[in-house]
N, C-alpha and C positions, 0 to 999 in steps of 0.2 A: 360099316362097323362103328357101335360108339364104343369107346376107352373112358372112362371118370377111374382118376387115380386117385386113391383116399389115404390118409395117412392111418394106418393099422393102431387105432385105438377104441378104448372104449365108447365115445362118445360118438364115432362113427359107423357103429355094430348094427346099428339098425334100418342103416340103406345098403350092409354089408346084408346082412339076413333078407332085405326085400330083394337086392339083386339075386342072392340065391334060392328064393322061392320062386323065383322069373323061371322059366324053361329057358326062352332065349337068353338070356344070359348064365357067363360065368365068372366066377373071381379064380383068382390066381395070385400069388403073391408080385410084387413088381421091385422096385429099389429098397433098400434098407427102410424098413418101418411103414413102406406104402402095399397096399394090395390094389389090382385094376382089378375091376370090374368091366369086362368085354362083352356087349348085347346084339345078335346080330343085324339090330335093325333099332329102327326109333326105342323110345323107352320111356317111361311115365313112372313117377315116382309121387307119392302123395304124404306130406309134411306128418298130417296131422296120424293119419293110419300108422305109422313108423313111431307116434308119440315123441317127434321130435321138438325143443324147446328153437323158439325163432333163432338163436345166436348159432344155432349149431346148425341149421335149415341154411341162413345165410354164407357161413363158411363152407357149403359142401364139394365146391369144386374149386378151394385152394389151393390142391395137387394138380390141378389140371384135368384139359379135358379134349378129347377128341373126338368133334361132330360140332353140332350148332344146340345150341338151345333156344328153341322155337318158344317155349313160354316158359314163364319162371315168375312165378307170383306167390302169397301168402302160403299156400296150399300145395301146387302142384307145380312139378318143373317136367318139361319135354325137350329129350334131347334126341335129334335125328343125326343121320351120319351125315357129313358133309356134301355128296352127293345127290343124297334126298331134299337137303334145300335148292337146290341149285334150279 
C-alpha cells in the first residue's frame, strides 16, 4: 500500500482529483486539514497532466508519505509501496 498525506487545500486538488480518477486508489480524509490518498500498489502521477505549477509539484509530499519513490523528476513521480522496492 502507498499513503501520500496532503494537506486539504486548494492548491493540492489536483493530485486530489488524479488520485481519484485512479481505480486503484482512494482518498479519505486523514488529520485535521490533511486527506491520504491510499493506492494499492505503485502509482505514477504526471506534473504537467495535473497543470501543476513546479512550486507546488515540488511540495507534494510535505505531509508525508508511505512507500519509496522510485522516480521523482520534472514531470513524473513513482511511488511503490515499500515492499515492492525491496
Amino acid at each position: 500500500m502507498v499513503r501520500i498525506f496532503v494537506p486539504d487545500v486548494p492548491e493540492f486538488s489536483p493530485l486530489v482529483e488524479a488520485a481519484r480518477a485512479n481505480t486503484a486508489c482512494r482518498v479519505k480524509p486523514h488529520a485535521a486539514s490533511y486527506l491520504a490518498i491510499e493506492c494499492a500498489g505503485p502509482v505514477e502521477f504526471h506534473r504537467k497532466e495535473m497543470g501543476l505549477k513546479p512550486a507546488i509539484w515540488y511540495g507534494l509530499f510535505t505531509g508525508g508519505i508511505e512507500g519509496v519513490i522510485e522516480q521523482f523528476d520534472r514531470d513524473v513521480v513513482r511511488i511503490v509501496p515499500l515492499t515492492a522496492s525491496a
